[in-house]
C-alpha positions as a printed NumPy array, in Angstrom:
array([[ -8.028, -20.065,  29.865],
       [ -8.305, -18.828,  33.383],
       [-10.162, -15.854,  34.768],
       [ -7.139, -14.524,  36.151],
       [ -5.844, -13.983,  32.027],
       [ -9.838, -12.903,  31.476],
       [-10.296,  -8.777,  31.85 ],
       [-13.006,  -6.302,  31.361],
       [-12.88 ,  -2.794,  29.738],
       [-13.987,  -0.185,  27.852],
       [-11.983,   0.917,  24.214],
       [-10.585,   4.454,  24.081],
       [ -9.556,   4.816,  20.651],
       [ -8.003,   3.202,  17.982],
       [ -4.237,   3.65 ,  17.479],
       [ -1.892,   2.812,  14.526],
       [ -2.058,  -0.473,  13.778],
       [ -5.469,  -0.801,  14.022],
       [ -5.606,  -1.664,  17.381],
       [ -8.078,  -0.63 ,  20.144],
       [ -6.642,   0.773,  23.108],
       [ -7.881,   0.592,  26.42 ],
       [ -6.722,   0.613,  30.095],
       [ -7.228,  -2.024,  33.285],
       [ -7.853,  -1.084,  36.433],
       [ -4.304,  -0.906,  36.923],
       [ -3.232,   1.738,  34.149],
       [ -1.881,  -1.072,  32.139],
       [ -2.601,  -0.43 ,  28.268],
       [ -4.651,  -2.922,  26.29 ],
       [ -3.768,  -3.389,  22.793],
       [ -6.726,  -5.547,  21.066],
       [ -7.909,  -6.063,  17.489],
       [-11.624,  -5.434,  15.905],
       [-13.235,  -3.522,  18.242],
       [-14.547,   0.123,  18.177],
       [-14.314,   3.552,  20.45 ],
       [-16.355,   3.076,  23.51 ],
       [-17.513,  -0.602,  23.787],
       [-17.174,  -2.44 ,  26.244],
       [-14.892,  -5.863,  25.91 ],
       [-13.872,  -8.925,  26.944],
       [-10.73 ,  -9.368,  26.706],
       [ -8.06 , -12.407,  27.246],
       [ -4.519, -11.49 ,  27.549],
       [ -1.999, -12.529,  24.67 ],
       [  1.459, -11.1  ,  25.263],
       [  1.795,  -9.131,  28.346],
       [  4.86 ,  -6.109,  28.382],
       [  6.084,  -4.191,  30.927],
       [  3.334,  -1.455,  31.057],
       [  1.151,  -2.835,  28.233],
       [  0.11 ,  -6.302,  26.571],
       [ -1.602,  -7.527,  23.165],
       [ -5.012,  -9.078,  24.119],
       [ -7.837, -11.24 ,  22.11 ],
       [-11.146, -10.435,  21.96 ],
       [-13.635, -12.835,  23.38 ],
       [-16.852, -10.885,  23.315],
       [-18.167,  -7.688,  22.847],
       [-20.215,  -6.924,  25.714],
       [-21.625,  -3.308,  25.025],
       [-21.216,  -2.703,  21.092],
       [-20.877,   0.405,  19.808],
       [-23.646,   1.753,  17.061],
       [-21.36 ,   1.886,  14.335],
       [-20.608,  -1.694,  14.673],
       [-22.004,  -4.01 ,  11.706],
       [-22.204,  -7.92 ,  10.527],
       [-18.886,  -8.157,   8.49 ],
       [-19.583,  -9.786,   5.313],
       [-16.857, -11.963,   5.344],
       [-16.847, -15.598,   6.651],
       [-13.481, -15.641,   7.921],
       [-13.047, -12.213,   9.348],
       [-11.292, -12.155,  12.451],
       [ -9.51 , -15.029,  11.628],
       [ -7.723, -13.998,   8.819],
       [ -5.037, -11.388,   8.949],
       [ -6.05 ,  -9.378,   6.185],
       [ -8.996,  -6.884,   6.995],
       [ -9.107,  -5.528,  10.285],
       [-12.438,  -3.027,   9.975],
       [-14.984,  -4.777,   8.217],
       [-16.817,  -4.91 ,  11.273],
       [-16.948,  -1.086,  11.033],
       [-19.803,   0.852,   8.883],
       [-17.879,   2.576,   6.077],
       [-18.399,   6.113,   7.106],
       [-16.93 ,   5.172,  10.969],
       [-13.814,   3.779,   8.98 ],
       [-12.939,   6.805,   6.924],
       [-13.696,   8.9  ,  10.55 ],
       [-11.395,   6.372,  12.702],
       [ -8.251,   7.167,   9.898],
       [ -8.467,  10.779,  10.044],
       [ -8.252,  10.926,  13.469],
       [ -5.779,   7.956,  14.082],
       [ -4.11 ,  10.488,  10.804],
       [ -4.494,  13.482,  13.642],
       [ -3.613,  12.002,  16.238],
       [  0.051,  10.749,  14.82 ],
       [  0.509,  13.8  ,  13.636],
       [  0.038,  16.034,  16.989],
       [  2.222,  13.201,  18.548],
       [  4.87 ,  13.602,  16.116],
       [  5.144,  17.118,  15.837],
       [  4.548,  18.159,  19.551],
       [  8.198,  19.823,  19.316],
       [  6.468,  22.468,  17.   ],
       [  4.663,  25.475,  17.659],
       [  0.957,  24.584,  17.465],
       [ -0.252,  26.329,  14.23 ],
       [  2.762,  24.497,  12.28 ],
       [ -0.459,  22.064,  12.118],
       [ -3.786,  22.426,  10.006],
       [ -7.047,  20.744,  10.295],
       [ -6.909,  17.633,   8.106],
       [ -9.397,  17.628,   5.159],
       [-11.937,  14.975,   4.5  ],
       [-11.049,  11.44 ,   3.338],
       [-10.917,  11.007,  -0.505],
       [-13.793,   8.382,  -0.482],
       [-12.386,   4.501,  -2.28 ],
       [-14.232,   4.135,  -5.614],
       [-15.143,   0.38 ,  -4.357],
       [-15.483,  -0.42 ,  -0.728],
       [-14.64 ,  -4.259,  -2.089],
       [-13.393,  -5.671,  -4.78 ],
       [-10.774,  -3.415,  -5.683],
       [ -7.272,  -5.458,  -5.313],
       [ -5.8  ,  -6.074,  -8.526],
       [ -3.01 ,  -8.303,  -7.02 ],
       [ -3.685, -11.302,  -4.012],
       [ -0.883, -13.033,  -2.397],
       [ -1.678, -16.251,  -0.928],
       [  0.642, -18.234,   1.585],
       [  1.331, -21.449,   1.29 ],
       [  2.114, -24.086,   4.323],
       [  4.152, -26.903,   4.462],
       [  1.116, -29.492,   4.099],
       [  0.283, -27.26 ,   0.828],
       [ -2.686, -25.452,   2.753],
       [ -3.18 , -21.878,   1.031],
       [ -4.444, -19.009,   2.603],
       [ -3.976, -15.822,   4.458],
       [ -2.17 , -16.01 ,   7.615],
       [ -4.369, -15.569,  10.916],
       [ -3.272, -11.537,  12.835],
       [  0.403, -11.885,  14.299],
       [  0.417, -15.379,  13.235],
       [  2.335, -18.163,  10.644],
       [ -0.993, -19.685,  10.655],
       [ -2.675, -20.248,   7.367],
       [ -6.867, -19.519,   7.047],
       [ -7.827, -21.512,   4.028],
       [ -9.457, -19.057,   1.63 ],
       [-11.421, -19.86 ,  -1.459],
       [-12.343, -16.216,  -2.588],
       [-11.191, -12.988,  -0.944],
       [-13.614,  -9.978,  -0.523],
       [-11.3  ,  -6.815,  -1.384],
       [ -9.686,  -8.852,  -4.658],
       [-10.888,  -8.12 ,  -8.237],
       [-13.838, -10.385,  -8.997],
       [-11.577, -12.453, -11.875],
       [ -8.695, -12.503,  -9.746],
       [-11.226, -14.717,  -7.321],
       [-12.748, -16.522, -10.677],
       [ -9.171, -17.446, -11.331],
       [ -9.008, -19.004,  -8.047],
       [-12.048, -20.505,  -7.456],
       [-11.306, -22.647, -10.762],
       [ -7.942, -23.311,  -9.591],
       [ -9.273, -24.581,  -5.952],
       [-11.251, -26.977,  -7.822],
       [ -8.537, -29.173,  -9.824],
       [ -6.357, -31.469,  -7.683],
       [ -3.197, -30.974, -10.145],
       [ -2.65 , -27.272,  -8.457],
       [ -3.202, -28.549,  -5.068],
       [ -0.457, -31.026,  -6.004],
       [  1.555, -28.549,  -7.653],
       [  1.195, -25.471,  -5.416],
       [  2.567, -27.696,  -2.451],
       [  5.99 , -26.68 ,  -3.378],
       [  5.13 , -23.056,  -3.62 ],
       [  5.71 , -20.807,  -0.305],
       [  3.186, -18.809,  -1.575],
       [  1.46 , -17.678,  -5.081],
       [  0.333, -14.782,  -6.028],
       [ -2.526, -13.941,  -8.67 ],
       [ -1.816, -10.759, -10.753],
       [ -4.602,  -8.841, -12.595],
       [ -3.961,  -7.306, -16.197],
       [ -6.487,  -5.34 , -16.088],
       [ -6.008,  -3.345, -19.595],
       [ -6.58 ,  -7.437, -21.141],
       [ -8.755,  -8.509, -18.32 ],
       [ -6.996, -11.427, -18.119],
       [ -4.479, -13.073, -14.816],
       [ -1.345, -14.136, -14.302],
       [ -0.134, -17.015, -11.641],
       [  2.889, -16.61 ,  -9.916],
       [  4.285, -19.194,  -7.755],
       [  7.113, -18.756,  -5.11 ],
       [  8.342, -22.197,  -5.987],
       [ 10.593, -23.895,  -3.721],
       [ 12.672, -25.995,  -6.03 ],
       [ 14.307, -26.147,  -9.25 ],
       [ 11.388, -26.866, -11.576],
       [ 10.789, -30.298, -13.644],
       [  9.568, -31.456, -16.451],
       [  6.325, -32.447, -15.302],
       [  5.846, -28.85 , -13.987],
       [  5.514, -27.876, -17.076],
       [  2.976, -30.252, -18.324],
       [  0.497, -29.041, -15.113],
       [  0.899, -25.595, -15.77 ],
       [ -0.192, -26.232, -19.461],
       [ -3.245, -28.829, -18.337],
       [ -4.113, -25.255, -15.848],
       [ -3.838, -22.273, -18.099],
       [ -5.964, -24.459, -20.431],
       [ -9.121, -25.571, -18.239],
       [ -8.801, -22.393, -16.613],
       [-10.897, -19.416, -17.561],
       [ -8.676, -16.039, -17.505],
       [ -5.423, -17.044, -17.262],
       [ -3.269, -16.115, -19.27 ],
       [ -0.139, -17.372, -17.955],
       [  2.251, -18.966, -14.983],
       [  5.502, -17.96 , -13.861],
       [  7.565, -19.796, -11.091],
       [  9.821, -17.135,  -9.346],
       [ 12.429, -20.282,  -8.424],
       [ 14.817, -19.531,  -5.39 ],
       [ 18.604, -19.802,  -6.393],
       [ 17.702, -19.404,  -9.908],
       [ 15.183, -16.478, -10.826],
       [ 11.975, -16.378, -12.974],
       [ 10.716, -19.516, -14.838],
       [  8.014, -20.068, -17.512],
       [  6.875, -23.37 , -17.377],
       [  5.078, -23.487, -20.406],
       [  8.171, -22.392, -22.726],
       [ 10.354, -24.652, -19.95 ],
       [ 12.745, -21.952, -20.03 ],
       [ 14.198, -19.052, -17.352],
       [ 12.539, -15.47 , -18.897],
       [ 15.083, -12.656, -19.132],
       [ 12.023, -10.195, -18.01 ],
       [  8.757, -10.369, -16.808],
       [  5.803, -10.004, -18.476],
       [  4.124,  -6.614, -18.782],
       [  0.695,  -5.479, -17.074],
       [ -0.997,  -2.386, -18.025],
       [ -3.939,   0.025, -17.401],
       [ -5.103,   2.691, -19.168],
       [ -5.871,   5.965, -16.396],
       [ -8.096,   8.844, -17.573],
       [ -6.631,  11.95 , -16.222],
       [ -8.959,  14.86 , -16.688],
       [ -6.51 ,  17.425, -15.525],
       [ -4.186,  16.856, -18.505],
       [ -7.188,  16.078, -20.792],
       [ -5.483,  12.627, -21.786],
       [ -5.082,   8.799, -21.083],
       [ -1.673,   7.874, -20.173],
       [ -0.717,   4.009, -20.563],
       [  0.932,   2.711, -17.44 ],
       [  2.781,  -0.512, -17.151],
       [  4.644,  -2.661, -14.989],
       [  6.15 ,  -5.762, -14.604],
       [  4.653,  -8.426, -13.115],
       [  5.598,  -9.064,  -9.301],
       [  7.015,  -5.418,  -9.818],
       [  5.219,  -2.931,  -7.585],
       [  2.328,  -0.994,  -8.014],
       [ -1.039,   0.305,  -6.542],
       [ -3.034,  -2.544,  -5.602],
       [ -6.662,  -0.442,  -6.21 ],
       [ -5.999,   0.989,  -9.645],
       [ -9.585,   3.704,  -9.402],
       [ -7.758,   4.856,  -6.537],
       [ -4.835,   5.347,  -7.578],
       [ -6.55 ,   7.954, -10.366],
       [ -7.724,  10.095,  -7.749],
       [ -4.668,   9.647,  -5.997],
       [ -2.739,  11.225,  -9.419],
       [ -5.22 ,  13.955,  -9.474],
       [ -4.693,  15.181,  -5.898],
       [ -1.468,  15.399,  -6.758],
       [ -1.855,  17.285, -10.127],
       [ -4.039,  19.297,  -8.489],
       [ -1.224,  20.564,  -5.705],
       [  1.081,  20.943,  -8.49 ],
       [ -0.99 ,  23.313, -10.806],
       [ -0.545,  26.541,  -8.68 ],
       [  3.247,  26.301, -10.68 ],
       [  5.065,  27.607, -12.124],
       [  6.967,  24.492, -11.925],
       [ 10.145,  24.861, -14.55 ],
       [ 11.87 ,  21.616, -12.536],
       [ 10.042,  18.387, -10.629],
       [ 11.844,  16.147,  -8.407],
       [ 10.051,  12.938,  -8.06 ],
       [ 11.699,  10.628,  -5.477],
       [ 10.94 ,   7.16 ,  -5.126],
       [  9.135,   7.339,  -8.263],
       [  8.194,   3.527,  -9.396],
       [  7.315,   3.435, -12.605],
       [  6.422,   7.385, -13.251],
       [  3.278,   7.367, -11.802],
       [  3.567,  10.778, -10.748],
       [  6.676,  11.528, -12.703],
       [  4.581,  11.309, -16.05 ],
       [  1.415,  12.878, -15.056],
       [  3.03 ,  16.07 , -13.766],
       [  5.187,  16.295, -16.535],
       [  2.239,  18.433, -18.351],
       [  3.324,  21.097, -15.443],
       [  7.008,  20.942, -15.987],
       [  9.422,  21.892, -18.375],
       [ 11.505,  18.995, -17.048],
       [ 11.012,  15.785, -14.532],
       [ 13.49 ,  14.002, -12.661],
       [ 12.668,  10.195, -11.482],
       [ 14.917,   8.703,  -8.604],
       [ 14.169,   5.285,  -8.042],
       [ 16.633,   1.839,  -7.031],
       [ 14.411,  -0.988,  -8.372],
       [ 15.768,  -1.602, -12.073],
       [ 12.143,  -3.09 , -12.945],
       [ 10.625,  -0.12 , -11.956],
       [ 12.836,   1.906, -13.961],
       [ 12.603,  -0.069, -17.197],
       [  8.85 ,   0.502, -16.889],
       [  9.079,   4.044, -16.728],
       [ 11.133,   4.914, -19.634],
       [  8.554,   2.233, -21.177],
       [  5.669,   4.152, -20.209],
       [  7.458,   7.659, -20.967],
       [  8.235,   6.384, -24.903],
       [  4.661,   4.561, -25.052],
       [  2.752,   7.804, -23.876],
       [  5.076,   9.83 , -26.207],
       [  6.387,  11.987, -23.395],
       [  9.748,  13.366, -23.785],
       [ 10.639,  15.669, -20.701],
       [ 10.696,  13.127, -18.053],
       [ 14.264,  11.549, -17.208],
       [ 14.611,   8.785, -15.031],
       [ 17.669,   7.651, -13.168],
       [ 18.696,   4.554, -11.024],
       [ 19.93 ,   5.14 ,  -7.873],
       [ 19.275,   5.365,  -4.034],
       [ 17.191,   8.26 ,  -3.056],
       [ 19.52 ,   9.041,  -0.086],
       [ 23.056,   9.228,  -2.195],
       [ 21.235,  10.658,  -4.715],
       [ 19.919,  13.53 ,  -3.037],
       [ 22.969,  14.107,  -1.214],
       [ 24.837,  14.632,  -4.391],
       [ 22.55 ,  17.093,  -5.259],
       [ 22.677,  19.196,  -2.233],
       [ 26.451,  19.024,  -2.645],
       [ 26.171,  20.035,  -6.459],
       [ 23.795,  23.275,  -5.541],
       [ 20.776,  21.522,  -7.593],
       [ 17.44 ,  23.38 ,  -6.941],
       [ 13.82 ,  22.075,  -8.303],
       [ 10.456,  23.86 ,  -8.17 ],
       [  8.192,  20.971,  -6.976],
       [  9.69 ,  18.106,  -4.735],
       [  7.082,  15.119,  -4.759],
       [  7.836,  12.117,  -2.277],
       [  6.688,   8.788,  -2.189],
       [  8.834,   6.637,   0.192],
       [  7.956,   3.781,   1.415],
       [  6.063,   2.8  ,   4.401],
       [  9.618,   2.748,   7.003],
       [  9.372,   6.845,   5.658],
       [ 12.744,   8.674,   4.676],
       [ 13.942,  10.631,   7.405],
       [ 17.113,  10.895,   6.343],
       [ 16.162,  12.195,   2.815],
       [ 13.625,  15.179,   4.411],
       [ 16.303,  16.283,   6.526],
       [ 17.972,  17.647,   3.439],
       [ 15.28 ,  18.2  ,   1.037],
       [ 15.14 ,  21.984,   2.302],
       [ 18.426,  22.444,   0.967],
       [ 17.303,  21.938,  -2.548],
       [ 14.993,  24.723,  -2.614],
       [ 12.212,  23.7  ,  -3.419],
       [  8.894,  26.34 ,  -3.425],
       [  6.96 ,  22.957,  -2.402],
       [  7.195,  19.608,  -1.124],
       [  4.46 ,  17.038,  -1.868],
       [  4.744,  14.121,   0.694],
       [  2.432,  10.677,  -0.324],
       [  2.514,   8.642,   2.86 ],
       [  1.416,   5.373,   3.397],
       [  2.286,   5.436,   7.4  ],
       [  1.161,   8.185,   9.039],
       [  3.337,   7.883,  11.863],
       [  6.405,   8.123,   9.8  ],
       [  4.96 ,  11.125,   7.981],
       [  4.552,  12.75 ,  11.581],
       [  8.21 ,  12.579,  12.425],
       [  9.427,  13.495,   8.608],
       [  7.108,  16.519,   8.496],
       [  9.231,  17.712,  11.382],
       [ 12.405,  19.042,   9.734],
       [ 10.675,  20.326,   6.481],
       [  8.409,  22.437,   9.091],
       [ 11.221,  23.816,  11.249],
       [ 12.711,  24.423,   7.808],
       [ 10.562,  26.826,   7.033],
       [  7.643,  25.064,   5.203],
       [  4.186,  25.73 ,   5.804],
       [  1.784,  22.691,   5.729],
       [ -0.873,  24.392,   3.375],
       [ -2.908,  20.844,   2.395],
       [ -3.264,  17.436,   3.917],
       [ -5.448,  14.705,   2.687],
       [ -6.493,  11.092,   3.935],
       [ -6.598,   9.093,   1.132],
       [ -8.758,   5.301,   1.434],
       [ -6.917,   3.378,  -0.661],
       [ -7.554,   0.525,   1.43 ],
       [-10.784,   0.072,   2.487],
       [-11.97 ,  -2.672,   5.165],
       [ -8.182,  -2.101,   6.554],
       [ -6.528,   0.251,   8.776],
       [ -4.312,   1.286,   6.019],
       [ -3.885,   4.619,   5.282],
       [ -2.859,   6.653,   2.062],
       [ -2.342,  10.493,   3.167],
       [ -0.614,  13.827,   1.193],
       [  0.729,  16.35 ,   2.086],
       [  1.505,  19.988,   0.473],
       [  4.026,  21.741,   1.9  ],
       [  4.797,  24.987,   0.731],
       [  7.456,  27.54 ,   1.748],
       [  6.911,  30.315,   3.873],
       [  7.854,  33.222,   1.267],
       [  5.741,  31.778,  -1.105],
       [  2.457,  32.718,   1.464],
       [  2.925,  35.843,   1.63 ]])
């Protein structure tokens, strides 16, 4: 490394991403990972643009007071966490404004009090320990890990930090018997899946090949000296989901399940998925995530619900108390099959759900006059720009946005607010603590309905 790649300066802000930004002498922008508002760095350069670059941090030479030790030994190497080496108040104070910040940026085409100060952070349950699903990579030598920040590099791992405390039981057990080294090596990755209504863990392997016979007989010699597990599944490409110990392709997946208390509609409601299927990975979250919701939803009356992107009814079935009727939209047939599951297994009978793309689907409705109540939105994290730019068309007295990206919320908000809405409500949400990752939601609410 020469001194001409070595630079000097002083951190800004963080920015989406979870980069620092900061300036040279020369107005060029510095983009650099785990550092903090006003310290001063030492920085080497990376990947130089033409009026910015991605930098590496070499040493913090003035740190900032809300710096701490993170407690992890391979932080910084590995790609996962990018805050740790934040105290957990300066975290949850870094989102909202990063939160603010994309939103101002996004919106600056609207009239200034379109906007509303954002609310405090809905505090995580667990500052660690709260991942009920880890996804290791696998390299070509059979090394496991997490790969290092904007790299195919693999940091070995042995227990990770923000994962369940079985799901790292599971794996230190695993780690310690040379038959999963040997049969993990044909595996581009594995992941380890919590059940947490059974407390027990599945293992599923990315396998790389068509499995053999003697597959099976080290998946049986694991799940047996291994504590927890309960089974292993090789998702096999070409040829789809195997179960090595019944040396047969399954039809479905296995089913996970937790049980949520939900104060609001004085019940538990049963939700399940299938594994590799999607859902929250912090599960106490995710509660207080459904109540934030409920609670935008009780001001009703609410005779119809639109829930877009809707998984397997986690929303869908909670509001349903608040509805005469609910409408799921979702594309993923696994998440589908789940939620008519979990509508028939919490004995709820006014939510319908329907497989299709969210885009066709709300353009046929548009086209077919439909109207609905409540709207609630849950796209993923690319956003759904082209479903917002209709979604005034169906109606609806409010919209309730769940964003995982808060630049893409920015630029959706746009057309609902020039539509008419008013953005009554929006809430940071840390469902991913130690990480840059945001959860936000937002209540939108139409203009005739404030007066």
């Amino acid at each position: 490394m020469t001194k001409k790649n070595l630079h000097t300066l002083t951190i800004d802000k963080l920015v989406p991403g979870g980069f620092g930004l900061g300036r040279l002498a020369n107005g060029i922008i510095v983009l650099v990972r785990h550092v903090l508002p006003g310290e001063k760095v030492l920085i080497s350069e990376a990947e130089r643009k033409k009026d910015y670059m991605y930098a590496a941090l070499k040493e913090v030479l003035q740190p900032s007071m809300e710096r701490i030790e993170p407690p992890c030994p391979v932080y910084g190497r590995c790609g996962g966490c990018d805050l740790q080496h934040a105290a957990p108040e300066s975290q949850l104070r870094l989102k909202k404004t990063i939160l603010g910040e994309s939103l101002q940026r996004g919106s600056s085409t609207l009239p200034h009090d379109r906007l509303l100060p954002i609310e405090e952070p809905l505090v995580a349950p667990s500052p660690f320990n709260y991942r009920q699903r880890l996804r290791l990579q696998v390299d070509d030598q059979g090394k496991y890990g997490f790969f290092q920040p904007e790299s195919h590099s693999i940091v070995p791992v042995t227990q990770c930090l923000l994962a369940k405390k079985q799901l790292n039981s599971v794996l230190k057990q695993l780690h310690a018997l040379n038959s999963f080294h040997g049969f993990v090596k044909h595996s581009s990755a594995f992941e380890l899946l919590s059940n947490p209504d059974k407390d027990r863990t599945i293992l599923l392997l990315h396998f790389l090949r068509k499995p053999r016979p003697a597959d099976s007989t080290v998946a049986a010699d694991l799940k047996g000296r291994v504590n927890g597990l309960s089974a292993i599944l090789m998702l096999v490409e070409g040829y789809g989901l195997y179960d090595p110990l019944e040396q047969a392709f399954a039809a479905r997946p296995p089913l996970l399940s937790y049980t949520a208390t939900i104060e609001a509609i004085k019940s538990k409601l049963i939700f399940t998925w299938e594994a590799g299927g999607f859902c929250q990975v912090n599960l106490e979250q995710n509660i207080s995530l459904i109540k934030l919701v409920l609670d935008m939803i009780t001001g009703g009356p609410h005779k119809t619900i639109l829930d877009l992107y809707c998984g397997y009814g986690n929303f869908s079935l909670p509001a349903s108390t608040f509805a005469e009727h609910v409408l799921g939209i979702d594309s993923q047939n696994s998440a589908l099959r789940s939620g008519l599951k979990n509508a028939s297994v919490n004995d709820i009978h006014n939510c319908r759900f329907e497989k299709k793309q969210v885009p066709a689907a709300v353009t046929a409705m548009v086209s077919a006059d439909a109207s609905f109540k409540t709207i609630i939105l849950d796209p993923p994290r690319r956003g759904a720009p082209e479903v917002t730019a209709l979604l005034p068309k169906l109606a609806a007295d409010r919209i309730i946005y769940i964003s995982c990206n808060p630049a893409t919320l920015a630029r959706d908000l746009i057309p609902l607010l020039a539509a008419g809405y008013h953005l009554s409500r929006l809430v940071p949400v840390d469902m991913f603590p130690q990480t840059h990752h945001l959860e936000s939601v937002a209540l939108l609410e139409r203009s005739s309905n404030r007066l």
